[in-house]
N, C-alpha and C positions, 0 to 999 in steps of 0.2 A: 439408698435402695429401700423402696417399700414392700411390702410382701401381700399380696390381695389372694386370697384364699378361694374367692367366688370364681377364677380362672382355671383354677391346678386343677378339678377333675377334668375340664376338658382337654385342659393342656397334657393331661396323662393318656386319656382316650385315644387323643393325635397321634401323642408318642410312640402306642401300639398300633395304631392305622399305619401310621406312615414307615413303620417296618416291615409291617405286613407289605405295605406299597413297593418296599426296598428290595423286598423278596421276590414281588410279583415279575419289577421290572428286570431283576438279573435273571432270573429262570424263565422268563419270556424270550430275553435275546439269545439265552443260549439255547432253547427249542428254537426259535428260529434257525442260528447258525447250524444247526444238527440237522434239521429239517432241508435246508437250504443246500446242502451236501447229498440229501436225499432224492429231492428235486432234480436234480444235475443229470442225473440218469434219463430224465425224458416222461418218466410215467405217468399217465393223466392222475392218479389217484396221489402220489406225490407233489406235484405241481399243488392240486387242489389244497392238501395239507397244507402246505407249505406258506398258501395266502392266507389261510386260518393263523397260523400262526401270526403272521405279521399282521392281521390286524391284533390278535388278542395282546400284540407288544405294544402297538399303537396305544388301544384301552389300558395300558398299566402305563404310561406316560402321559396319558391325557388326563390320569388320576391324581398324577403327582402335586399342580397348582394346588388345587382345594387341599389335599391335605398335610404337604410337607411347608406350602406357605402360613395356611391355619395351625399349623401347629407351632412352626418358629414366632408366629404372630401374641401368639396363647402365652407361649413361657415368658415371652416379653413382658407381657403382661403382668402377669404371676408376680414379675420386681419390680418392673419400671411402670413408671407414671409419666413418659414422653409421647410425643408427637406421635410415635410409631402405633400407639396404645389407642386402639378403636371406640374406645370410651370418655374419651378427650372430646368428640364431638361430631358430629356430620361433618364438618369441614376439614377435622384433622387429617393430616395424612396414611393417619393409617385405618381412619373409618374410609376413606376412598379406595386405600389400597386392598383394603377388605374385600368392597363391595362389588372392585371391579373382578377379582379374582374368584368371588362368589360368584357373580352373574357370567362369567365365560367358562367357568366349570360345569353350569349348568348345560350349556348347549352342547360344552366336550365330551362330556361324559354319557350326555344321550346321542350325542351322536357315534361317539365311539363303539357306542353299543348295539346301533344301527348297522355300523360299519363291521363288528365281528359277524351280524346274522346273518348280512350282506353275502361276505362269503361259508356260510354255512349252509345257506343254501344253494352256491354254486357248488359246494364239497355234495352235499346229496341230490345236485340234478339228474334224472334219468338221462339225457345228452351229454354222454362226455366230447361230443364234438364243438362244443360250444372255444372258441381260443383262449386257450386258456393264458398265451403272451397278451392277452387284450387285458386279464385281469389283473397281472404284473402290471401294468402302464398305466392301469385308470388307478390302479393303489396310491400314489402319490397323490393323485388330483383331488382322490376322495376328502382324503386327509389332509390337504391343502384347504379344502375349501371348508370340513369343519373348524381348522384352524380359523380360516378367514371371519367365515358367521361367528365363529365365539369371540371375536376379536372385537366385531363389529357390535355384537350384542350388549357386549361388556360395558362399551363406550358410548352404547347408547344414553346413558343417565347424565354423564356429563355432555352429551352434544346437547341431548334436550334442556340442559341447563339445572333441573333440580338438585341433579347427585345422586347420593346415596345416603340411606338412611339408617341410623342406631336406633335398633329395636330393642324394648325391656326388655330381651331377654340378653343385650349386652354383644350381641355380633352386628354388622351394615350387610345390609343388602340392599339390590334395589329398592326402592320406595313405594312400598303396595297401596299405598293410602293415595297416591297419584295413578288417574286411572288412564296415561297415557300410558306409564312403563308397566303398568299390571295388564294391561289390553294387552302391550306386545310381549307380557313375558307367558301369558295367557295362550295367545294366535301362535308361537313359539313353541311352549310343551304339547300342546293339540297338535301340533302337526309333525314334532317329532315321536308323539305317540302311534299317531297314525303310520307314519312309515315305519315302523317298530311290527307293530301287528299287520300291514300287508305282508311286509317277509314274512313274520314267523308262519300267519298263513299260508303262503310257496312251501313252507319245507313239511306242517302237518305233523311231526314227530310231535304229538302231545306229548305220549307216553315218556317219552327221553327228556321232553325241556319242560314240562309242565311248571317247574320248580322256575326254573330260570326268568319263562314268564312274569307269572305271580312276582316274584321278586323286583322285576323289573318295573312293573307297573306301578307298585305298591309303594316303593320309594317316588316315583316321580307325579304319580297322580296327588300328590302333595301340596303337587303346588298350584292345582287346579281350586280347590277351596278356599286357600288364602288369596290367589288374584280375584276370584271373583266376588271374597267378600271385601276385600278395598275396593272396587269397582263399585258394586251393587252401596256401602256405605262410606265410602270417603277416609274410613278407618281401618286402624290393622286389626287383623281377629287374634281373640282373644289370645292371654297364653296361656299355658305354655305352648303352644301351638308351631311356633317357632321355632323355638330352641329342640320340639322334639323332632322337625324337620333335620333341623342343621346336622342332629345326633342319626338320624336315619341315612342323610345324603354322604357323611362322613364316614359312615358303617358300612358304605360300600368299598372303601377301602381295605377294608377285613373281609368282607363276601365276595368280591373279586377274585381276589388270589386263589381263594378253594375252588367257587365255582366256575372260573374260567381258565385258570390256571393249574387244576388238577384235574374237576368231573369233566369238565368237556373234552377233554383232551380222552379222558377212558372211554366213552361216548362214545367218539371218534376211531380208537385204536379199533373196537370191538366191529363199529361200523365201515371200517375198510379191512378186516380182516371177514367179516362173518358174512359180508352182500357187496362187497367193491363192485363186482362186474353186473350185477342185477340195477344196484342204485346208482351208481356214475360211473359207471363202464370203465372201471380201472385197470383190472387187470386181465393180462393177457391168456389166454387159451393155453398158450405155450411154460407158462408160468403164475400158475394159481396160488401156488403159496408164497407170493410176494406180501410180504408186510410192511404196515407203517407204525410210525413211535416204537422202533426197536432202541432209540437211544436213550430210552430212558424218560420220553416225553411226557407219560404224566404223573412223573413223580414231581414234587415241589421239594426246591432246593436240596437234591439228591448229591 
């Protein structure tokens, strides 16, 4: 057993993400199943909740790869000097296993995120007539098919034949210094950025998600400078440039959990109790003091 000391802070960082992660994803299922009890009654503004939640379970599961595999990868590391250890080489098995788990996190996690705004803005549509069983059935699909693209995207390095590559800063990722897979990891965040800000567009709640934005953006336009400087020079940019990437896109494992696992959820309580019937036509005439998240929903690990 060897001990490498240049692993252990990250592999501690993880340690705390991927708790945080542990937390997100049990307090997400049980909002749902309490939610999903709520629903049952028929109420558009339940119904609505309800897909909110399950996407926001989705995003704490589509968070899990990057950082519960990164981190079992990290302590590895920490002792052993095998195959598994991502610094063994581009070809090791575990600079692959790396690279492909980093490059399909990337498209999970924005698109997962996609995917919560998706329904948050059918939760503040003026038309509560819109079917709300349509948006139950296309849930799977959604989520299918970011599975599928991140699957796809993942594998693109070894279909195109290079691989994946170990960066001085000691993690693989795709190989930015080739400027096929920097062109499609490029045409990729551009376009999931772009669907990102048309919804958040549709819903206009600056004032509410301003934070949420910003945050969102800030991490993934990251990776718009590092492809386009492999692209534009054949080389990786500078570092640490990387490694402070890797630390930012990992750190949404810890801003996750609060920001979507606690604040949006109060957001939401306050926004179907204080304008249900004004903003998505929830509640009925007959019964205005219907509430939602009486069960506790945005407390975290209550």
């Amino acid at each position: 057993m060897t001990f490498n000391s240049d692993q252990l802070g990250m592999a501690i960082f993880l340690l705390v993400a991927a708790l945080f992660n542990f937390a997100f994803v049990i307090t997400s299922a049980r909002r749902t199943l309490s939610s999903k009890t709520d629903a049952n009654g028929g109420n558009v503004i339940s119904v609505k909740y309800n897909m909110v939640t399950y996407a926001v379970l989705a995003m704490a599961c589509f968070d899990i790869p990057w950082v519960w595999f990164c981190m079992i990868q990290c302590w590895n590391n920490t002792f052993q000097s095998n195959s598994f250890n991502q610094n063994t080489g581009n070809d090791s098995l575990g600079c692959k296993f790396m690279g492909w788990y980093s490059s399909f996190s990337l498209v999970s996690m924005m698109g997962s995120h996609c995917l919560v705004v998706n329904y948050l803005k059918n939760f503040h549509r003026l038309d509560a007539s819109k079917d709300c069983t349509e948006s139950k059935s296309s849930f799977a699909g959604l989520c299918s098919l970011i599975l599928t693209v991140a699957c796809l995207f993942a594998s693109l390095p070894l279909i195109q034949g290079d691989g994946y590559k170990l960066t001085p800063g000691g993690f693989c990722y795709a190989d930015f210094t080739n400027p096929v897979q920097s062109s499609i990891i490029l045409i990729t965040v551009l376009v999931l950025l772009t669907v990102a800000a048309c919804l958040w567009f549709q819903i206009k709640r600056w004032s509410q998600y301003w934070y949420f934005i910003v945050i969102f953006f800030v991490t993934w336009l990251l990776w718009v400078p590092a492809t386009s400087y492999g692209i534009a020079t054949g080389t990786e940019i500078p570092s640490p440039y990387m490694i402070v990437g890797a630390i930012v896109g990992h750190g949404n494992a810890i801003i996750n959990p609060l920001l979507y696992g606690v604040q949006l959820f109060r957001i939401l309580d306050v926004s179907g109790r204080t304008d249900g019937s004004k903003s998505v036509g929830m509640l009925d005439e007959e019964d205005p003091k219907i509430e939602i998240g009486t069960n506790n929903n945005s407390q975290f690990l209550t």
